[in-house]
C-alpha positions as CSV (number, residue, x, y, z in Angstrom):
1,X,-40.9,9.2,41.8
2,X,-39.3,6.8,39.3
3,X,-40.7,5.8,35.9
4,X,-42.8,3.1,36.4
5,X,-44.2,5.0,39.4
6,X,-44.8,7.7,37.3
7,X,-46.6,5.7,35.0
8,X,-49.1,4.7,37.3
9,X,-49.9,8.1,38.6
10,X,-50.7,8.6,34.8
11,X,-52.6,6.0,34.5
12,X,-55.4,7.0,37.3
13,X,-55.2,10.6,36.1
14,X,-55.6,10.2,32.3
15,X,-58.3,7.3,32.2
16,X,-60.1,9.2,35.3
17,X,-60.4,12.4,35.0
18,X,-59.9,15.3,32.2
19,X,-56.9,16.7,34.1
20,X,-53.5,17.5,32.3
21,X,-50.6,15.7,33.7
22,X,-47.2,17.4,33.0
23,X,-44.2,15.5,33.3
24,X,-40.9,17.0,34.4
25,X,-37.2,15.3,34.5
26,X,-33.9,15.3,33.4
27,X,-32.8,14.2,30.2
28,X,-32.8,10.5,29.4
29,X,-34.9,9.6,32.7
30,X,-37.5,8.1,30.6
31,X,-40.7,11.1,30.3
32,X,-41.0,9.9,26.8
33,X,-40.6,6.2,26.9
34,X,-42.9,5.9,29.6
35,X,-46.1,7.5,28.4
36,X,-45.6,5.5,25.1
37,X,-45.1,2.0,27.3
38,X,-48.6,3.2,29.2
39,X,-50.3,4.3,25.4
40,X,-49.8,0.5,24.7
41,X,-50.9,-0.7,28.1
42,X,-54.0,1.6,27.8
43,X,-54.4,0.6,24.1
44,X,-54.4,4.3,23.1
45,X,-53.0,5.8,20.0
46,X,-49.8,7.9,20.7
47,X,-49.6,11.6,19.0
48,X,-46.5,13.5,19.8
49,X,-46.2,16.9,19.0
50,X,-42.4,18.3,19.5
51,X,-43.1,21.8,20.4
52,X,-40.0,23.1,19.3
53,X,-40.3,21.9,16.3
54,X,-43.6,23.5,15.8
55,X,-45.2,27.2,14.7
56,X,-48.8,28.4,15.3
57,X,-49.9,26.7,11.9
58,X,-48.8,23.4,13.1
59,X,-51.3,23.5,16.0
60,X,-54.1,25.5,14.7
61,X,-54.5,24.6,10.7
62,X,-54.1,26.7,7.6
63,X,-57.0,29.5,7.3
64,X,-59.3,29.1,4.0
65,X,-62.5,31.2,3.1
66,X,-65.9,29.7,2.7
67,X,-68.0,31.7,1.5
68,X,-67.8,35.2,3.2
69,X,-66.4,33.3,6.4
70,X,-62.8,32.2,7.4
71,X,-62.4,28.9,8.9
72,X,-58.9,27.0,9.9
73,X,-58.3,23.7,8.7
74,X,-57.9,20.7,11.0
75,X,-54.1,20.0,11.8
76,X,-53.8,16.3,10.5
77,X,-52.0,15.2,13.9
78,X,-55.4,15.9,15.6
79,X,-57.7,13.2,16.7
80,X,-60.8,13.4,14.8
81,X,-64.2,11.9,17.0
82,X,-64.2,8.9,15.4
83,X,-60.4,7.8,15.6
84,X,-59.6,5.4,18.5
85,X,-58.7,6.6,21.9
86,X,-55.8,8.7,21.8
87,X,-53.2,10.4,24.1
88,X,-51.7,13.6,22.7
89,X,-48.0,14.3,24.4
90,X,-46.6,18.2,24.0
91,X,-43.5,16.8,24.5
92,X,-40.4,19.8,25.4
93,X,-43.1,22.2,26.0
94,X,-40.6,24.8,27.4
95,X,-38.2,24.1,24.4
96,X,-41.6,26.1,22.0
97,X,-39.1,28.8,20.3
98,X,-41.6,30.9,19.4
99,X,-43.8,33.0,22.1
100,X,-47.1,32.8,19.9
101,X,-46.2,29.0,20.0
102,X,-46.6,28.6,23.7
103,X,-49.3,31.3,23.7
104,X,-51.7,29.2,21.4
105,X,-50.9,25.4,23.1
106,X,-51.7,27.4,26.3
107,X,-55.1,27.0,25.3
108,X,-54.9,22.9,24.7
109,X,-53.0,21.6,28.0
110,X,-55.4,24.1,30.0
111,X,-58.2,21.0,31.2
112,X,-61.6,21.9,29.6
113,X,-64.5,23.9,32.1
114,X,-66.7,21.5,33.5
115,X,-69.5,20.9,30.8
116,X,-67.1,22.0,27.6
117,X,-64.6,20.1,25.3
118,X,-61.1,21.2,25.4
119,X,-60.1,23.0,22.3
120,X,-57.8,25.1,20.2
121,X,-58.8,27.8,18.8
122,X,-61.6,26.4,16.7
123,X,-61.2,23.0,17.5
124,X,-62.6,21.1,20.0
125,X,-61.2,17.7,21.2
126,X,-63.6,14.6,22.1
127,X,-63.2,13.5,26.3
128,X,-62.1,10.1,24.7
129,X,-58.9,11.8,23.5
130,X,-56.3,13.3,26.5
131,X,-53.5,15.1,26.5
132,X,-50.2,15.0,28.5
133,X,-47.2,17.2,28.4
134,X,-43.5,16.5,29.4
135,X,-40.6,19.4,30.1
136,X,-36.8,19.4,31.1
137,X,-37.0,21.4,34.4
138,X,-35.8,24.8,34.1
139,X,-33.1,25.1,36.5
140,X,-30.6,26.4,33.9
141,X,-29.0,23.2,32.8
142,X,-31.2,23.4,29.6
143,X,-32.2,25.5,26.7
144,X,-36.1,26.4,27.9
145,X,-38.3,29.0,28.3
146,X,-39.5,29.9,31.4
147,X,-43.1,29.1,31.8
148,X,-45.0,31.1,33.5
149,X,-47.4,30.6,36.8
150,X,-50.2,30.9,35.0
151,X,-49.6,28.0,32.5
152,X,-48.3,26.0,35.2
153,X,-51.1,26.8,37.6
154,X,-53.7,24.8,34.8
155,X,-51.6,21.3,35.2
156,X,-50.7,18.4,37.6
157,X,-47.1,19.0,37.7
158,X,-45.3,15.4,38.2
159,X,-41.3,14.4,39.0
160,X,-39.4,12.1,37.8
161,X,-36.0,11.2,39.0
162,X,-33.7,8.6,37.9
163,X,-34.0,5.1,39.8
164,X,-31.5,1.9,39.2
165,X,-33.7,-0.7,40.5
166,X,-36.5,0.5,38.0
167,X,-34.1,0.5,35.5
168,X,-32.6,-2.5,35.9
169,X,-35.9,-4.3,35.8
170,X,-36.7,-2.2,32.3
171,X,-33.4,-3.5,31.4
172,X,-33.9,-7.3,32.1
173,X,-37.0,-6.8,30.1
174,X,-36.0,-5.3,27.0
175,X,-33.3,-8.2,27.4
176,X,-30.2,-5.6,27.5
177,X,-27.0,-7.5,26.4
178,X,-26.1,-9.2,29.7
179,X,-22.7,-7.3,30.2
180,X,-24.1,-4.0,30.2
181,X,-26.7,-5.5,33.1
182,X,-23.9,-6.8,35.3
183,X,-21.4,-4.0,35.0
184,X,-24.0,-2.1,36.2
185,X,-25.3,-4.0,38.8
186,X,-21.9,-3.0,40.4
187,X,-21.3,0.5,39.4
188,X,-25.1,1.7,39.4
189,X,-23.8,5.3,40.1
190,X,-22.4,5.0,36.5
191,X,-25.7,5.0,35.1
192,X,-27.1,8.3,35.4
193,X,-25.3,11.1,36.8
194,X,-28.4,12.7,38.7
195,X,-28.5,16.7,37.6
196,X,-29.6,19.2,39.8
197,X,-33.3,18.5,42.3
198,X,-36.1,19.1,40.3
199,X,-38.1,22.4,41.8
200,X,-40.5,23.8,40.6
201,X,-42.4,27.1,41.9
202,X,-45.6,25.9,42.7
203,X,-47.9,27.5,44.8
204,X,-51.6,26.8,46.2
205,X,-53.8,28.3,44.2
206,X,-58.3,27.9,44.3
207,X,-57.8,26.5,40.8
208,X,-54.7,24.3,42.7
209,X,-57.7,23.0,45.4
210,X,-59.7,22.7,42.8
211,X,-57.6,19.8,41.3
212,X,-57.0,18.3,44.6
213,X,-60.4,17.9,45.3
214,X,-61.0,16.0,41.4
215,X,-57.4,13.8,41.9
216,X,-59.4,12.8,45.5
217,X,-62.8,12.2,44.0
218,X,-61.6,10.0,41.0
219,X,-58.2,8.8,41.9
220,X,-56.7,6.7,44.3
221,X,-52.6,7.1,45.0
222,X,-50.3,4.6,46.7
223,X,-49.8,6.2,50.1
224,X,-46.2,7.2,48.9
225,X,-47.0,8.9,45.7
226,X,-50.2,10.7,46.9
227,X,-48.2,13.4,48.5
228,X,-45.6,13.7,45.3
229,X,-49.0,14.0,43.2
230,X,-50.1,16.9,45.8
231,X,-46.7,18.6,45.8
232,X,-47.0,19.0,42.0
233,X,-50.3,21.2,42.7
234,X,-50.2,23.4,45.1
235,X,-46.7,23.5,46.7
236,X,-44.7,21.1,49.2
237,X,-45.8,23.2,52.4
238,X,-49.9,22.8,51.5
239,X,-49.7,19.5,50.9
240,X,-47.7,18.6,53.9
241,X,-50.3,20.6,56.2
242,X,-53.2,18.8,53.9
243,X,-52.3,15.5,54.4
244,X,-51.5,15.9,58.1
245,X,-54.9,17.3,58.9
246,X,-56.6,14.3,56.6
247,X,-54.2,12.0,58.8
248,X,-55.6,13.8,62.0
249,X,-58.7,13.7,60.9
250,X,-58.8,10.0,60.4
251,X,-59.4,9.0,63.7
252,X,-62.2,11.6,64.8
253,X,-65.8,10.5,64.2
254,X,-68.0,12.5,61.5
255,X,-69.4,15.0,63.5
256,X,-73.5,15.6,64.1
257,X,-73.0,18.8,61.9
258,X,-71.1,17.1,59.5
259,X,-74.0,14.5,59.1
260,X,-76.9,17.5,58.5
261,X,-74.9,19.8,57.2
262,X,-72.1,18.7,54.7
263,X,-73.2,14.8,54.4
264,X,-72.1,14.9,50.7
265,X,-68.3,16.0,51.7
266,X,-68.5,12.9,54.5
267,X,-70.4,10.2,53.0
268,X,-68.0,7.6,52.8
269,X,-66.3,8.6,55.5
270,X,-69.1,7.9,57.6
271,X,-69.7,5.0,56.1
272,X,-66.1,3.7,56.6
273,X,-66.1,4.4,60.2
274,X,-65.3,2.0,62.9
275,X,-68.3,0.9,65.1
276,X,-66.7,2.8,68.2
277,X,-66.5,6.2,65.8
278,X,-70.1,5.4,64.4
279,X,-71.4,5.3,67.6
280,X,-69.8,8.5,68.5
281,X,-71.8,10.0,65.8
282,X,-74.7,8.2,66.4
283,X,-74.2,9.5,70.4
284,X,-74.0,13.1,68.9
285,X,-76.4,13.3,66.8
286,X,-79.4,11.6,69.8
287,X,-77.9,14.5,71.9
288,X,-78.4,17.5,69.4
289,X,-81.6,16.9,67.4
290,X,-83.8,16.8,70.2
291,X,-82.6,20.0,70.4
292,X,-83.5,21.5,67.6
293,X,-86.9,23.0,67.0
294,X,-87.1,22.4,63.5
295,X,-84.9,20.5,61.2
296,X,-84.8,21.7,57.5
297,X,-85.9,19.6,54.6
298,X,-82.5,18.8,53.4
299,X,-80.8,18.4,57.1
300,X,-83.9,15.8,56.9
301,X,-82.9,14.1,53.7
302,X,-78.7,14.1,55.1
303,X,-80.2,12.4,58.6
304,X,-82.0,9.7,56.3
305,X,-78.7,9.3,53.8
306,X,-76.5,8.5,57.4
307,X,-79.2,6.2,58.7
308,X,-79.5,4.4,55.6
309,X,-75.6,3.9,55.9
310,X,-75.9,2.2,59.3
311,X,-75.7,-1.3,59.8
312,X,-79.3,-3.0,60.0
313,X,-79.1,-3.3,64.1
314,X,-77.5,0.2,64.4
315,X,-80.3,1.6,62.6
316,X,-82.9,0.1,64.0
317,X,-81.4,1.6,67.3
318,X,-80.9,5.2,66.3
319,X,-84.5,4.9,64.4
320,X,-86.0,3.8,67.7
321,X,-84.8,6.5,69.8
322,X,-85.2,9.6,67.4
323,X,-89.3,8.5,67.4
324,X,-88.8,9.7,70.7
325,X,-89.1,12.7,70.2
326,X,-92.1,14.2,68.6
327,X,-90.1,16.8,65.5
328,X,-88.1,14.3,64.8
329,X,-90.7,11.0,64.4
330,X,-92.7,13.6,61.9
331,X,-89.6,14.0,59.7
332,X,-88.1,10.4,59.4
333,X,-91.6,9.2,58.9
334,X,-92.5,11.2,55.9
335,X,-93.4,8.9,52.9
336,X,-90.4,9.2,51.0
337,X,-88.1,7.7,53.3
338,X,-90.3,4.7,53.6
339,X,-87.1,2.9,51.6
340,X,-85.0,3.3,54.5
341,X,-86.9,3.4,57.7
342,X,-90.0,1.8,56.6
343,X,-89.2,-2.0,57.5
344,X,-87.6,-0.4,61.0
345,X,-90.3,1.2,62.2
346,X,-92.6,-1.8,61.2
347,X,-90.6,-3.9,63.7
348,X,-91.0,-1.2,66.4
349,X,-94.5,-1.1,66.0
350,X,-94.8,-4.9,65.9
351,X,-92.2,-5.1,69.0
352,X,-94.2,-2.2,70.7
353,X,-97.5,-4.9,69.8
């Protein structure tokens, strides 16, 4: 993807979630200059730290005594709870020239466990604050340390390639003197020499799914950057086979199980569905509940959810023909789904009347 691409992929995954976006590209391709154009888009304060400019002290403070008991002093780059909404950027991660360097910011790009702040070492850092990192890829055409899966495993992995038409419009912008504009207008290949294709080892991982699942949740991607995003997490080949079987899966209805089984996971799918797919579901489910000899409490509550979903003259139909049958009328009828089948089975009665 291109920089101003990249820029928006930043922009759903830093305001959004609590993930930690890492940014990899050749030199000069613009890592840097575009998280600080979307810091002033965003209004947030910009904090880079040059990792290879910086030793353990740097990142987690001086140690002091007080009392009987040793504490570290805050680094003064680091947002404090009350400064204004920040985004920190570990800028040439891989270029950290000391191993304890890399070992202790390992701790701050790793996104915080649900229900914790992210920290380092005895600092923690407020959800208002996030943090992004940028690397040269490590394909030998630069002096970097090979990170390992581990660390790379705990980020969103994002590329960035050179792109003249996003350049040129950066360029008319910034008002670049007019000659350099039009020489390259002509000779665009003069404007980058594009290094060697950005790959990086990724592989699927449950913490890789795991990220997946929050980017889907939170985030929506142009149709032609979603699959980039994917790449970045848990390998080209996953993320190909992914998005085919969401593709697939498209145009199948939610099935009956789905519905009393796993209605959280298909909510809006369900209620996305065309009226032909939402009567297929609909069709399903009138064939298997009668069925059933019992439904469970929450298969009951996931029946109501759909039902409530339905159009007002599609539920009155599927409400009617589930009082059918005997099990069934007993569960949808219980008191506390009078808020979604109460003025339905009103009408029936008064229709019946």
């Amino acid at each position: 993807m291109n920089v101003e691409q990249m820029k928006a992929v930043l922009k759903e995954i830093l305001v959004k979630t609590n993930l930690t976006p890492c940014v990899v590209g050749h030199r000069g391709v613009g890592k840097s200059a575009g998280v600080i154009q979307l810091c002033r888009e965003l209004d947030r304060r910009y904090v880079p730290l040059r990792l290879g400019q910086m030793e353990v002290g740097d990142l987690v403070g001086i140690p002091y005594r007080e009392g009987m008991i040793m504490q570290w002093s805050r680094p003064s780059w680091w947002p404090g709870d009350d400064s204004h909404e920040t985004i920190v950027h570990c800028d040439e991660l891989n270029r950290a020239q000391q191993e304890d360097t890399l070992q202790a910011i390992f701790q701050f790009v790793e996104p915080p466990a649900e229900g914790r702040l992210r920290g380092l070492h005895t600092h923690t850092l407020d959800p208002k604050h996030k943090v992004v990192v940028s690397i040269n890829p490590p394909d030998g055409s630069y002096q970097v340390a090979t990170l390992d899966r581990a660390l790379m495993d705990r980020m969103v992995i994002i590329t960035v390639e050179s792109d003249y038409a996003c350049w040129s419009r950066h360029a008319r912008e910034r008002e670049f003197d007019p000659s350099v504009q039009q020489f390259l207008s002509g000779n665009s290949h003069l404007l980058a020499r594009p290094g060697n294709p950005v790959e990086m080892e990724v592989e699927p991982t449950e913490r890789g799914w795991e990220m997946v699942s929050t980017l889907r949740r939170c985030c929506r991607f142009p149709d032609n950057l979603e699959m980039e995003v994917y790449v970045g997490i848990v390998g080209r080949e996953a993320a190909v086979m992914f998005l085919r079987w969401c593709h697939d899966r498209k145009g199948r209805p939610v099935t009956a199980q789905e519905v009393l089984e796993q209605w959280p996971q298909v909510a809006v799918r369900a209620a996305a569905q065309r009226d032909d797919l939402q009567a297929a579901t609909m069709n399903e489910l009138l064939t298997v509940l009668p069925l059933r000899r019992d439904l469970a409490e929450e298969e009951g509550d996931h029946l109501v959810a759909y039902l409530s979903i339905l159009p007002r003259d599609l539920r009155f139909g599927m409400v009617k023909a589930l009082l059918r049958t005997p099990q069934l009328a007993e569960v949808i009828s219980r008191d506390k789904y009078d808020h979604v089948v109460l003025d339905t089975i009103t009408l029936i009665s008064g229709e019946v009347a």
